[in-house]
Every structure is written in C-alpha cells, then in structure tokens.
C-alpha positions as CSV (number, residue, x, y, z in Angstrom):
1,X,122.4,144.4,62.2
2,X,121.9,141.6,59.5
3,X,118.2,140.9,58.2
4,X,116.1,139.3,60.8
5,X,115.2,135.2,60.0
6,X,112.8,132.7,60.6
7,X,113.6,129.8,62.4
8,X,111.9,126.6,61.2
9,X,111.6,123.0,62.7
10,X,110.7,120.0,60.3
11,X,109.4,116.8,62.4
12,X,113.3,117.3,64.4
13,X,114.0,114.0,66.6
14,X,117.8,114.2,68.5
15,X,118.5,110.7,69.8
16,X,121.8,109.8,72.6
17,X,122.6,106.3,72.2
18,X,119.6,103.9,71.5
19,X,117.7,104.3,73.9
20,X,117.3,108.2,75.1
21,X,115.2,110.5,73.2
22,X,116.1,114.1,73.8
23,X,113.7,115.8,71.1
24,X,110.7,113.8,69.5
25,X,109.5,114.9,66.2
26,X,109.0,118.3,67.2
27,X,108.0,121.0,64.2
28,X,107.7,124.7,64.9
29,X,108.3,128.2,63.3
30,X,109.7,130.9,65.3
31,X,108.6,134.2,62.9
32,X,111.6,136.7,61.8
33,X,112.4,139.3,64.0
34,X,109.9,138.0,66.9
35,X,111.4,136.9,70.9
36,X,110.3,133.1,71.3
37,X,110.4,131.1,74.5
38,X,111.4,127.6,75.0
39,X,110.3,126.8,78.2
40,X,109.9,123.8,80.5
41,X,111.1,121.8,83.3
42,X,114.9,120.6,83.0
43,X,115.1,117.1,80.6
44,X,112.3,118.4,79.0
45,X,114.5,119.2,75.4
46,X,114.3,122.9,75.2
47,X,118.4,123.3,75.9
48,X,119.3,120.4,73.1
49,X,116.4,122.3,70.6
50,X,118.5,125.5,71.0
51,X,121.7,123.6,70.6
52,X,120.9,122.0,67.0
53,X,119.6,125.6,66.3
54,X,123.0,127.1,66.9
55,X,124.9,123.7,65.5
56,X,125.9,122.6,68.7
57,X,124.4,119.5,68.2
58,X,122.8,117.8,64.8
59,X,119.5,116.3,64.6
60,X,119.2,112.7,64.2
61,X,115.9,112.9,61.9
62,X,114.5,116.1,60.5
63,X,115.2,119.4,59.4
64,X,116.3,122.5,60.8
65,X,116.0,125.7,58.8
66,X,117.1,128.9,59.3
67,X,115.7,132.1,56.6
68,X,114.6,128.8,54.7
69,X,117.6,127.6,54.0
70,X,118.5,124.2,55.1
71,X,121.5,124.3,58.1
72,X,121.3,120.8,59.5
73,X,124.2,119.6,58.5
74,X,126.4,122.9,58.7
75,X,128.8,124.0,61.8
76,X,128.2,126.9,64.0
77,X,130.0,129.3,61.8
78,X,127.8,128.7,58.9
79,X,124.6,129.2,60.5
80,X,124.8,133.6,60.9
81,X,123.6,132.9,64.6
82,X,125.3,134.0,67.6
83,X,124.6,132.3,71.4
84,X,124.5,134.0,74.7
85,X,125.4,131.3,77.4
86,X,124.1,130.9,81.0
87,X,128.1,131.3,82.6
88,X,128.3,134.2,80.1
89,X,131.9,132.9,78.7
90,X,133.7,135.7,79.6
91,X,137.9,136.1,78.9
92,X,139.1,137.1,82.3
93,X,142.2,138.2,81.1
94,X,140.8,140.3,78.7
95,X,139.4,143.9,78.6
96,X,135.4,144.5,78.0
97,X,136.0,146.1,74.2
98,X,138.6,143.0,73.7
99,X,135.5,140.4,74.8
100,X,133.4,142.0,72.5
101,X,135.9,141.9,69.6
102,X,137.0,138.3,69.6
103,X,134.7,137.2,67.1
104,X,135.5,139.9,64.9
105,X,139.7,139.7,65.8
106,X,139.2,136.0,64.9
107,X,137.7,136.0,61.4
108,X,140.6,138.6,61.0
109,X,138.3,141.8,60.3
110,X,140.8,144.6,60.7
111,X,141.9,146.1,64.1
112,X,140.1,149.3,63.6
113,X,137.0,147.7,62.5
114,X,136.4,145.7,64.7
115,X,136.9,148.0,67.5
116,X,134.5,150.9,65.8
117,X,131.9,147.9,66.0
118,X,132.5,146.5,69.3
119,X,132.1,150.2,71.2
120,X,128.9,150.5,68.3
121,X,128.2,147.0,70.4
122,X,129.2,147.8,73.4
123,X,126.5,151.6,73.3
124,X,123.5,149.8,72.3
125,X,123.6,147.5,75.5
126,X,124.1,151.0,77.6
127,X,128.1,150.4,78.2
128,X,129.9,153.2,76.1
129,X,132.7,154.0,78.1
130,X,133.5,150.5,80.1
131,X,136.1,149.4,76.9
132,X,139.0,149.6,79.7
133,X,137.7,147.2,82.2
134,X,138.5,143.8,83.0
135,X,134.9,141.5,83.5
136,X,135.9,141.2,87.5
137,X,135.4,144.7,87.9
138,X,132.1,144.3,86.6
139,X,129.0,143.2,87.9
140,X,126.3,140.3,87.0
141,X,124.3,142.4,85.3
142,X,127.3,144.2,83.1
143,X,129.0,141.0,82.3
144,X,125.4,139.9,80.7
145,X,125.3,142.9,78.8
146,X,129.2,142.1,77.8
147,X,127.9,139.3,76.6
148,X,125.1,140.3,74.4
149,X,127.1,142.9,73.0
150,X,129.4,139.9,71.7
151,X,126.8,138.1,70.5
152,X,125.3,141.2,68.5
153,X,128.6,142.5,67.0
154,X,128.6,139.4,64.9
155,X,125.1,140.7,63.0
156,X,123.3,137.4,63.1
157,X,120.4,137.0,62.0
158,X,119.4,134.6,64.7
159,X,120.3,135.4,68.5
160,X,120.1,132.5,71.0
161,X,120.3,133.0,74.8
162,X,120.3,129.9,76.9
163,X,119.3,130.5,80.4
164,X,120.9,134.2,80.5
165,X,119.7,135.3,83.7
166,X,120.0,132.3,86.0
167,X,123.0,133.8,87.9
168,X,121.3,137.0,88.5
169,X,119.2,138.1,91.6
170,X,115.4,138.6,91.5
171,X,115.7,142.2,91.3
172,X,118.3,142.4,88.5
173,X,117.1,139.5,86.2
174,X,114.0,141.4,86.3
175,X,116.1,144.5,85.0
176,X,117.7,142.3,82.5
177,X,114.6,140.3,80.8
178,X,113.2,144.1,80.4
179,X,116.5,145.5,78.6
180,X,116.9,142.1,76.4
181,X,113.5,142.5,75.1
182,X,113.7,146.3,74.4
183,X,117.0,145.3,72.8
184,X,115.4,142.8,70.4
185,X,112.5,145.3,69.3
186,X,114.4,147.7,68.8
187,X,116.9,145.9,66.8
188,X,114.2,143.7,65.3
189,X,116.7,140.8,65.4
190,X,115.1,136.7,65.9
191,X,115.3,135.6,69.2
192,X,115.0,132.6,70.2
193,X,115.7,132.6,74.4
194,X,115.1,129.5,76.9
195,X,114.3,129.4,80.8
196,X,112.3,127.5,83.2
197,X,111.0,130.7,84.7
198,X,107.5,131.0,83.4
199,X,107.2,134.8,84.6
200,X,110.3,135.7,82.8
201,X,108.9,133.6,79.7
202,X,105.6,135.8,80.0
203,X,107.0,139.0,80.6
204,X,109.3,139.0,76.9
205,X,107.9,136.6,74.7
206,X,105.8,137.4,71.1
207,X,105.0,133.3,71.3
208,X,106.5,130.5,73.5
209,X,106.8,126.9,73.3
210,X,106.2,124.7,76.3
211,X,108.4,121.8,76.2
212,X,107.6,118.0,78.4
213,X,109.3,114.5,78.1
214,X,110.7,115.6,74.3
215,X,107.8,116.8,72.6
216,X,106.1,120.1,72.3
217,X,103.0,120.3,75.1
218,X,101.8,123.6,73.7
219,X,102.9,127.0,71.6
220,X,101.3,130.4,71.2
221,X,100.9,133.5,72.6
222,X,101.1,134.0,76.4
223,X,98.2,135.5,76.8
224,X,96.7,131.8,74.7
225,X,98.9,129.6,77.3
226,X,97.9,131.3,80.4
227,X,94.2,131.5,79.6
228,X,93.7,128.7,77.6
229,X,95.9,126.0,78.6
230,X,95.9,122.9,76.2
231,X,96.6,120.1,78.9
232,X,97.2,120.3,82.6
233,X,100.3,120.4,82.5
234,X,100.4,123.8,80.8
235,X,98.2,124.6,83.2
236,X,100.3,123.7,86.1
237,X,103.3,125.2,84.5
238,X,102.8,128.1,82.7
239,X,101.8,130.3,86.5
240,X,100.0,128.5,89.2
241,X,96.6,126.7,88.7
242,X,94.4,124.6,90.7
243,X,92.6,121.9,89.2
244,X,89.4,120.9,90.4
245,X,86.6,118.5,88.8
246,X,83.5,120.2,87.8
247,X,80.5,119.5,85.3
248,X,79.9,121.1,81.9
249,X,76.7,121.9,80.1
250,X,76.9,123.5,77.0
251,X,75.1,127.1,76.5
252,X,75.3,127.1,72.1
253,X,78.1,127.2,70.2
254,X,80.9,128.4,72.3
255,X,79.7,128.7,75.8
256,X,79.5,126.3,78.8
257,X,78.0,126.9,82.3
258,X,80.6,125.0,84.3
259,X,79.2,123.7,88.2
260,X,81.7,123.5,90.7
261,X,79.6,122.6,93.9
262,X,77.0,125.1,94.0
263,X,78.8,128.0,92.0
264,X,78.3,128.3,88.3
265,X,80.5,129.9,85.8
266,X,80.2,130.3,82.1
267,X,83.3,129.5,80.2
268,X,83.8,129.2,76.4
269,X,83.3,125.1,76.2
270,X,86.3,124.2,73.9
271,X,84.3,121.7,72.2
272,X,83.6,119.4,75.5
273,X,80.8,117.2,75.7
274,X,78.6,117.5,78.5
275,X,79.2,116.1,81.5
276,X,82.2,115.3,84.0
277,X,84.9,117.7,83.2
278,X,88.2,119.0,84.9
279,X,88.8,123.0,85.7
280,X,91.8,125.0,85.9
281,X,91.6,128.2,88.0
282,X,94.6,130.7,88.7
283,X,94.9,131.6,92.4
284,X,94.4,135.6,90.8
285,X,91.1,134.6,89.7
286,X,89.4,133.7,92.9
287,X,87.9,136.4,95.6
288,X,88.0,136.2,98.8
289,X,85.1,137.3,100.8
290,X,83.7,137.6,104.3
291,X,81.8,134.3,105.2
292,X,78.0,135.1,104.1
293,X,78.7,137.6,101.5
294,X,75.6,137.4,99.5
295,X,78.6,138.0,96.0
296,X,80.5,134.5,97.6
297,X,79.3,131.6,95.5
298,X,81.2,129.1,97.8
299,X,81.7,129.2,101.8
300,X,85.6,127.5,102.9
301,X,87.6,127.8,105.7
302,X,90.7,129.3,105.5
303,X,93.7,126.6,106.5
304,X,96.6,128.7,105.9
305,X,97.6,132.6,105.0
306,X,100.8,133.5,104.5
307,X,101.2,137.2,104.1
308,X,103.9,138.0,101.0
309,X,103.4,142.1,101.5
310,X,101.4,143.3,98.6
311,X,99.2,140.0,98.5
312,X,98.4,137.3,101.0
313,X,98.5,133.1,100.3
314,X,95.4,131.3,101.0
315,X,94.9,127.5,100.8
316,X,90.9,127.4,101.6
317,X,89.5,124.1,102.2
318,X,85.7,124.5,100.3
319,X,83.1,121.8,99.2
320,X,85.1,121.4,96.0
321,X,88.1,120.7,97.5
322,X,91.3,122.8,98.9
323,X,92.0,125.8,96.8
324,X,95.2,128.1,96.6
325,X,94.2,131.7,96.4
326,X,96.4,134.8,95.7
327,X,94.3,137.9,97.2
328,X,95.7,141.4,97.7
329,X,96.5,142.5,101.1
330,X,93.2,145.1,101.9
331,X,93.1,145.2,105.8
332,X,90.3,143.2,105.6
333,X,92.4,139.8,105.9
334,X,91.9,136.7,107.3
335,X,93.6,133.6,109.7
336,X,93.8,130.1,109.6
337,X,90.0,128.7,110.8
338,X,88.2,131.7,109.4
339,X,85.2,130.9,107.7
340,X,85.1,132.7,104.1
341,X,83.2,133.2,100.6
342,X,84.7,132.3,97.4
343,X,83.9,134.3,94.0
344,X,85.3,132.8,91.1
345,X,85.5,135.2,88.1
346,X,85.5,133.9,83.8
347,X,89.0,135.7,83.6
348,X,91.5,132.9,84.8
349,X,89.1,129.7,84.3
350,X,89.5,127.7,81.8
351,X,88.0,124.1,81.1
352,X,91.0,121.3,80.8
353,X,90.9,119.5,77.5
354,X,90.6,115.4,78.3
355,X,94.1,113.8,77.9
C-alpha cells in the first residue's frame, strides 16, 4: 500500500451551464490516512465533490489538492486514487482474480505480477480462494469486497467509495461499513466515502462533512455533529431531533439554564444572548415516565407508540409542543391517551445557533 494523503479543497465551485451550481466555494481538508464522510440529502454536491476528487469531473474555480500537490487539471490516471462505485462495475464475463487484475493487466504490469497482487488483494478483503469464480456466483456482499480489492490493488494513496452499500440489505451493509472501516485502519489508506445514511456516516467516520444546496452546512467529528449541531439542519439530519423554542439565561461563561415550559436544563450556551432561543433534543435523550413521577419535569399525553422490539416510538403531545421520543421497551409501556412525565437529560440537548 502507497503512503497515505491528504486531501485538500481550495474555495472549489463546479458550475453546469450558467445557471446551476453544483458545489459553491467549498474548502476542506480530509487528514492522511483518516475515513471522511460526505454526507447529505441527494443535490446536495457531495457525489460531484467526490467526482473532481477522483478527476471525474474538473472544478470550475478553485483548487483541488491531493498530498499537496495540485491535480485539478489532471485525468484520473494521474491522481494515484482508485474509486469504488455504487453498481460495483463488475466484468461479468470475467473471473474474480481477472476483476481484480484489470487495472494492473491494463498498465501492462506483468502476468505473474499482477496476479501475486490481486490474490495479496483479493486476502486482505477475506476472499483467498474465490480467484475461480465468475461475480454471478457471488453475492452482494462479495462482489463489494471484489470491488474494493480492485480498488486497493492499484496502491492509491486516496480511496473513494461512492455510495458502496446502497444495494445491500440492512443486515449486510451493516457487515460491510464495519469491514471497510477495519480495512482502512488497518491499511491506514485516505478515505474519502459518501452516503445519505447518517448511521452508516457515524458508525465509520474520523470527521464528516454535511453537505446542503452546494455548500458545506457543517464538518467535524461525529460525536461534534450529533451533539453540537451548527444549524437545524444538522440537527435534523445528522439522527433525529426535535426542535422546540425555549428561553436562555446565561449561568457564566459557558453555561445556560434553558426553560422549556416548566422544565429547566443547563446546557453549555454557545455564545447566545439571553432570551428567545430554539432547542434541539434527540428522541434518545428524553425519559419517559409514569404521569406524576416526582423525576418528570413535564406531564404529556402519549398520541402514538409504535413498538420497534428493543425500543418503543412515542410522539407525546406536552405544553411545549408534540415530542418524538425513542424509549426502550421495559414492560412498563404505554398507549395512545396515557398520561406521562417527560425527563429531559444535558446529553442529547443542544441550543440551535440563530440562522
């Protein structure tokens, strides 16, 4: 495996005719040897950002670096990246070791070379011994792996995967977003993956990059996005969040006691000026109690419950408006009309910056 890169993005804009704007002067630097996210909505600009990173496309302003030199201008093949694409991209007609070959058989690296690295390929994605098969005969999650093993026998420096799990089934993309992100520590290769599928986004990334309408809504950590969303729509798209308008008065420095209706929380104030302010709170971060539990600092009525197994859906109509609440399933649950308490805990709030 070739030395790890960083990926860098210099005020980038990628225009379609005069009057569509696909990326809008969007900077960001993806760490060497780190997994980064590009996540959002479809249209947001994350697929045509991953594009000009592997030279599919060119950007109409800006520059686009890769180990700090400039590739901008250069083709695919100049750019020591490989891509892994949603269909896969699979020869039919060939065998597994032949798939994994072809970009070694092209730039005309000798036969036995290039087969000694595509079965080296072919073992670190856990498929020694499938040279001899056609893709047909195997399955979703195999042909993936196929696929990554092509990408990796080329040694990039920069590995790309756009939308690689999409095909799969819950249980098996699962599988997959745990083996790709195994894969890329221990090969300490740059990844740079996109997906709309802000749990898979959470469950592999070192830093991810919420994309909207172009431009970048928010990077960092997803432990930063989930509990400290810059806007609401981070909020609303990086895991489920309701927001609900409360009012702020600031504690010192950092701190806030934040009223919503009679319940009172203290939340780090994220430079907010007292007074009317908007909350975000995960469904995760709100208890639900018997109706005059002296611990509820709310009373609701349940409207809905939907039982999921392992947890129950609530939408609880409450003085502060209707809330969506994700409780476990205890035994102790309750129906539409119930009467309930509401405990709101710190972990899971988080005060909405205004615009």
């Amino acid at each position: 495996m070739s030395r790890a890169a960083e990926v860098r993005f210099e005020h980038v804009w990628k225009r379609f005719g005069a009057n569509s704007v696909a990326v809008r002067d969007v900077s960001f630097t993806v760490p060497a040897g780190t997994l980064c996210t590009l996540l959002g909505p479809s249209g947001c600009g994350k697929t045509t950002t991953l594009r000009m990173i592997a030279g599919l496309e060119y950007p109409s302003e800006g520059r686009v670096r890769i180990g700090g030199r400039d590739v901008s201008a250069l083709p695919p093949a100049e750019r020591d990246v490989s891509m892994v694409f949603q269909s896969y991209a699979l020869f039919p007609h060939m065998s597994v070791l032949e798939n994994v070959c072809y970009g070694l058989t092209v730039s005309r690296r000798p036969r036995r070379q290039a087969e000694a690295a595509g079965r080296a390929a072919l073992e670190s994605v856990g498929l020694a011994g499938f040279d001899a098969r056609l893709p047909s005969e195997l399955s979703g999650g195999q042909q993936q792996r196929v696929a990554v093993a092509r990408a990796l026998v080329l040694e990039p420096s920069v590995l790309l995967f756009d939308e690689p799990l999409s095909n799969l089934d819950a249980r098996l993309r699962r599988r997959m977003r745990e083996e790709i992100r195994e894969l890329q520590q221990r090969l300490g290769v740059t990844v740079v993956y996109v997906t709309h599928d802000q749990a898979e986004a959470l469950a592999i990334s070192d830093k991810i990059i919420v994309m909207n309408q172009a431009v970048i809504a928010q990077e960092g950590t997803p432990r930063e996005l989930y509990e400290a969303p810059a806007n609401a729509f981070v909020a609303g798209f990086v895991g489920e969040a309701n927001r609900v308008p409360a009012a702020l008065r600031r504690l010192g420095e950092r701190d806030g006691e934040v009223s919503l209706g009679d319940a009172r929380i203290v939340l780090p104030h994220r430079g907010l000026p007292d007074g009317a302010a908007e909350l975000a709170l995960r469904p995760e971060a709100i208890a639900v109690l018997p109706a005059g539990d002296p611990a509820a600092m709310l009373p609701g009525t349940v409207v809905k419950a939907a039982y999921l197994g392992g947890v129950i859906e609530y939408t609880v109509a409450t003085p502060a408006g209707e809330l969506f609440v994700i409780a476990p399933a205890s035994g102790l649950d309750h129906a539409a009309g119930d009467p309930v308490g509401l405990r709101f805990g710190a972990h899971g709030a988080a005060l909405l910056p205004r615009g």
